[in-house]
BALO-497100 format. One record per atom (N, C-alpha, C): x negated, y, z. Coordinates in steps of 0.2 Angstrom, whole numbers, padded with zeros to 4 digits, always signed. Layout:
N
XYZ;...
% end
This chain:
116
-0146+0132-0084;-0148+0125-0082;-0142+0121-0082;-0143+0114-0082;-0140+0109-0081;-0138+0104-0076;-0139+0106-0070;-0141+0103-0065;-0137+0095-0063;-0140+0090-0063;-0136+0085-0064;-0133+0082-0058;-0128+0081-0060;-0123+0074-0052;-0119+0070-0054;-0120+0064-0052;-0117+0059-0052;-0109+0058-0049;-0105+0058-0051;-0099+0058-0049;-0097+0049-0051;-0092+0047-0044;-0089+0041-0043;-0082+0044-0042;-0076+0043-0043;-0071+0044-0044;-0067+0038-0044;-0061+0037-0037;-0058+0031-0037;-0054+0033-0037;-0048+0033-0046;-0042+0033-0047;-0036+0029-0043;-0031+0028-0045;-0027+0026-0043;-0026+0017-0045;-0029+0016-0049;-0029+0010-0051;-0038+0008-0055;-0041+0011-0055;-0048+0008-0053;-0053+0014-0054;-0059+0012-0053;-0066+0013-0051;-0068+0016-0055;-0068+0023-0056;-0073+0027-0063;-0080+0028-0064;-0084+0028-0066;-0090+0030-0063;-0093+0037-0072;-0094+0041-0066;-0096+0046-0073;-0102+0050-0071;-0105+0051-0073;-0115+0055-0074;-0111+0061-0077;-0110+0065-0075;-0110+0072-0077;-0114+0080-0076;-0111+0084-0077;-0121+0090-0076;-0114+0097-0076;-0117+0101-0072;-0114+0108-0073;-0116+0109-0079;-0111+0115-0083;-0112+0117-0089;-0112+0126-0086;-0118+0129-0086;-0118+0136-0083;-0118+0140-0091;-0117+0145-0088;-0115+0150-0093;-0117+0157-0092;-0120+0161-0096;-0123+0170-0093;-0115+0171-0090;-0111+0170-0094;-0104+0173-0091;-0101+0168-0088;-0102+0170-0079;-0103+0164-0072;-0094+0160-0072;-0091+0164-0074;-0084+0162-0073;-0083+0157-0079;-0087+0156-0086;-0086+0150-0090;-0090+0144-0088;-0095+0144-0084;-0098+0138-0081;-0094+0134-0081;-0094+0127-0079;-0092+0121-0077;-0095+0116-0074;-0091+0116-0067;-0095+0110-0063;-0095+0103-0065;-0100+0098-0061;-0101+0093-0063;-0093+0090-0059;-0091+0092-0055;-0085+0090-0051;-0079+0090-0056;-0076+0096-0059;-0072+0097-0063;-0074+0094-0069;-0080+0097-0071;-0080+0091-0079;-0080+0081-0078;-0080+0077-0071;-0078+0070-0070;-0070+0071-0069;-0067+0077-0065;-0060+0072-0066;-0057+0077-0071;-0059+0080-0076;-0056+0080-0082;-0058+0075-0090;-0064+0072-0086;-0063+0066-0091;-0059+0061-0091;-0059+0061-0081;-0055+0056-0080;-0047+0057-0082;-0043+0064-0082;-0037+0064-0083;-0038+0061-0093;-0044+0066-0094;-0042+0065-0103;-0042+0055-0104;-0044+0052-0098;-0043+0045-0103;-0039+0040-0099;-0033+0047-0095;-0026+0044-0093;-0026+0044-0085;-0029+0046-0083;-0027+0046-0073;-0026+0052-0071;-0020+0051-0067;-0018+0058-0063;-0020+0058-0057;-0021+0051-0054;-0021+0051-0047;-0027+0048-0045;-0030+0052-0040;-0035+0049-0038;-0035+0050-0030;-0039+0044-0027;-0040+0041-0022;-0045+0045-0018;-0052+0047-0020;-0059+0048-0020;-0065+0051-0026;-0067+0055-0021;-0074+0059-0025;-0079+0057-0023;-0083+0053-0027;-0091+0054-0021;-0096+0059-0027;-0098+0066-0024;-0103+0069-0027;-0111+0068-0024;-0116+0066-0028;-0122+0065-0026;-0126+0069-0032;-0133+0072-0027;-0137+0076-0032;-0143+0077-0027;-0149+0080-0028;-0156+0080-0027;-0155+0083-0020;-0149+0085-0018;-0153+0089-0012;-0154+0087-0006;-0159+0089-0002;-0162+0083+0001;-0159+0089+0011;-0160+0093+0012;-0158+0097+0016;-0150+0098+0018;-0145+0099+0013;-0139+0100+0016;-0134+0094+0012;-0129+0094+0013;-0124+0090+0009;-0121+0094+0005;-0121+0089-0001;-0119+0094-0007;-0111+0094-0007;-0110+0099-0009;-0101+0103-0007;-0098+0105-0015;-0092+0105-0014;-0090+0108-0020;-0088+0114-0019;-0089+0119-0024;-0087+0127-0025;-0078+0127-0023;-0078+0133-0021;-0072+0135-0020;-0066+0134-0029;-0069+0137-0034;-0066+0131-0039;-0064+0126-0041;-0069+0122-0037;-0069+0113-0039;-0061+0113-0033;-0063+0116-0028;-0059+0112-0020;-0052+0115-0024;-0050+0119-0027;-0045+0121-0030;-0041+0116-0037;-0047+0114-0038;-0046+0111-0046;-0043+0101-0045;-0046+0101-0038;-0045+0097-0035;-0041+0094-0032;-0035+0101-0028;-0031+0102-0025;-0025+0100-0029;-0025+0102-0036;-0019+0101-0041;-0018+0093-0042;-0023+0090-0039;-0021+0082-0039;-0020+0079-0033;-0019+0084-0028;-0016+0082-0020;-0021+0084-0015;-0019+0083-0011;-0022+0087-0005;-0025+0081+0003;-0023+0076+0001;-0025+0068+0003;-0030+0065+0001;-0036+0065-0003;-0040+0061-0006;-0047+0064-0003;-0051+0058-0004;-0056+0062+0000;-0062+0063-0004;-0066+0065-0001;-0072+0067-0006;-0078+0067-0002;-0082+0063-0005;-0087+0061-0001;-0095+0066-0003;-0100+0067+0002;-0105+0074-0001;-0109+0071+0002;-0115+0069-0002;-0121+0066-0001;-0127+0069-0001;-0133+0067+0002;-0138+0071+0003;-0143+0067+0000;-0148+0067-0003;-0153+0061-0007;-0154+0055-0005;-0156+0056+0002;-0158+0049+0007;-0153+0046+0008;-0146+0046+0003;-0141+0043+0005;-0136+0044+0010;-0137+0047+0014;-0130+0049+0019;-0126+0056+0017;-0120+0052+0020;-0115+0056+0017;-0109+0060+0023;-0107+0063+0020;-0101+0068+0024;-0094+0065+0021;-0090+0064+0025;-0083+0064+0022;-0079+0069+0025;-0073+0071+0019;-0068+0077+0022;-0064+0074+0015;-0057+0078+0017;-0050+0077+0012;-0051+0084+0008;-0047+0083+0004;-0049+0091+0001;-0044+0095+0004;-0039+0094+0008;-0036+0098+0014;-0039+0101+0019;-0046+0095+0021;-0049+0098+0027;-0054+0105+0022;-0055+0105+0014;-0060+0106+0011;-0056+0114+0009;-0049+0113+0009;-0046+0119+0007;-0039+0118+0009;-0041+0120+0015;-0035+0121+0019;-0029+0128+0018;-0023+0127+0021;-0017+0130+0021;-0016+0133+0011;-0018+0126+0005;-0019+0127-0002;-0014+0128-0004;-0014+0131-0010;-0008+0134-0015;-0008+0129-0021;-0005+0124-0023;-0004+0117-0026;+0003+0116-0032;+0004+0111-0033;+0009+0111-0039;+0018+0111-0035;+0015+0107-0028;+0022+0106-0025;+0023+0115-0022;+0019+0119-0023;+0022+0128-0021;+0027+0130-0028;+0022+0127-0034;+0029+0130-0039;+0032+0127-0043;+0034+0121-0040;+0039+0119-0039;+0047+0121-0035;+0043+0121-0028;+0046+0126-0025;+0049+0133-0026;+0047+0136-0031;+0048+0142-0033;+0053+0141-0036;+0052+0136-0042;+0056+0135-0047;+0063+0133-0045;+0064+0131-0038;+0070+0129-0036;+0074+0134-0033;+0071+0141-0030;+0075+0145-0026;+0077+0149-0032;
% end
C-alpha cells in the first residue's frame, strides 16, 4: 500500500511543503517512509538544515510517530529540531528528535572517531 502523509518541513531558510506516501515493499527493510522520502527531496533541491517536521495522516485515535528509521534518518540532521505528530482532528504532539531518539548515534560521533 501507499499510505499517504503530508509532510511540512521548515528548512533553514524557508518553508517546504511536500505531499509524500510510504513506498512498502514485500522485502520490509526497502520500504520507505513518507518522513524520509520529504527530507530527502528536501536535501536533493539543496537543504541540509532543518528547523521542523510536521507529519499528518488519517489517524484519528493516536498521534502519528515516526518509525525508529525515520528518528534515525532524522538524527543525521541534528538532534534540536522538532517534529510535530498530528492526529486528524488537528491536534498535535511536539518532541525534538532527541526527546524522539535519545542518547543517538549522529555525524558528530564519527567525527569524533576520526579524530582519536
Amino acid at each position: 500500500s501507499h499510505a499517504c502523509s503530508n509532510m511540512l518541513i521548515c528548512c533553514s531558510t524557508n518553508i517546504s511543503y511536500y505531499q509524500c506516501c510510504n513506498v512498502e515493499n514485500a522485502c520490509y527493510s526497502a520500504g520507505l517512509c513518507a518522513e524520509r522520502t520529504a527530507i530527502s527531496k528536501a536535501v536533493s533541491e539543496g537543504h541540509k538544515s532543518f528547523k521542523a517536521i510536521a507529519i499528518a495522516s488519517d489517524l484519528e485515535d493516536r498521534f502519528i510517530s515516526p518509525c525508529g528509521a525515520c528518528r534515525q534518518f532524522m538524527r543525521e540532521f541534528g538532534s534540536q529540531w522538532d517534529v510535530y505528530m498530528s492526529k486528524s482532528d488537528g491536534s498535535y504532539k511536539l518532541m525534538t528528535v532527541e526527546e524522539l531518539l535519545p542518547s543517538s548515534f549522529g555525524p558528530d560521533d564519527l567525527r569524533a572517531r576520526e579524530n582519536h
